[in-house]
N, C-alpha and C positions, 0 to 999 in steps of 0.2 A: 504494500500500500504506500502512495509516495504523501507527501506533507497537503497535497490541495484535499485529496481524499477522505486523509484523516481529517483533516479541518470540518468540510464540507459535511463529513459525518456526526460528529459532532454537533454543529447547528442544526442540522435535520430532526435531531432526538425533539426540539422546541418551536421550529420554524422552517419549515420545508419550503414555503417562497423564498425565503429571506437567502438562505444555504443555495438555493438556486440562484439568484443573483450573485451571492458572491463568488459561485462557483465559475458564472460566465468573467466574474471581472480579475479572479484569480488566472484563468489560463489567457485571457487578453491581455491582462499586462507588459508580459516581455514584448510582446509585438510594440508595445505603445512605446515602448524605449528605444527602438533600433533607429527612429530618425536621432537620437541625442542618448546616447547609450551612455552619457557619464553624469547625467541628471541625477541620480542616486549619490546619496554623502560616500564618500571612499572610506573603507574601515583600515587602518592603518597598519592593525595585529595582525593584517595577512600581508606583510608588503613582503616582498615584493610585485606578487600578483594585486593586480586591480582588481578587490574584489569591494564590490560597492552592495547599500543598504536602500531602498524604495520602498515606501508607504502605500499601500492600495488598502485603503479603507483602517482598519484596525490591524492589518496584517503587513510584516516585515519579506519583502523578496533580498537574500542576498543571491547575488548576481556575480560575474565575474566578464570582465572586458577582456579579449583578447584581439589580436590584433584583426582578426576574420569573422570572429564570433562572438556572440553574447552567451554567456553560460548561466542558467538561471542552477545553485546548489541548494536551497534552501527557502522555503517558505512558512512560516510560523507566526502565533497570533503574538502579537505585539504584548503581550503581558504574559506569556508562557516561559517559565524556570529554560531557558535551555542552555 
């Protein structure tokens, strides 16, 4: 199960529209980055990789720029222990 799933599962337990929505605005995001792929704050503790942090709604994407590619690792809710 990858982080959109689990999330999206979760919300469902309470609100099955709601989890649908975020569920479409979870897998659209990285697309919404590739015009300006450094729009995300850069987190430092990974330098040398560009691995940058993006807000979608309540939820953290880390990302990772590379020179051809945009790497999404990581999706989680903004207030989760990780």
């Amino acid at each position: 199960m990858d982080d959109v799933d689990r999330l999206i599962e979760f919300v469902a337990t309470y609100d099955a529209s709601l989890a649908a929505e975020i569920d479409a605005e979870l897998e659209n995001s990285p697309a919404d980055l590739i015009p300006f792929p450094r729009r995300g704050s850069r987190l430092s503790e990974f330098e040398p990789r560009e691995v940058r942090e993006f807000r979608v709604r309540r939820y953290l994407m880390r990302y990772e720029v590379t020179r051809t590619d945009l790497i999404v690792l990581r999706i989680f809710h903004a207030r989760e222990d990780r």
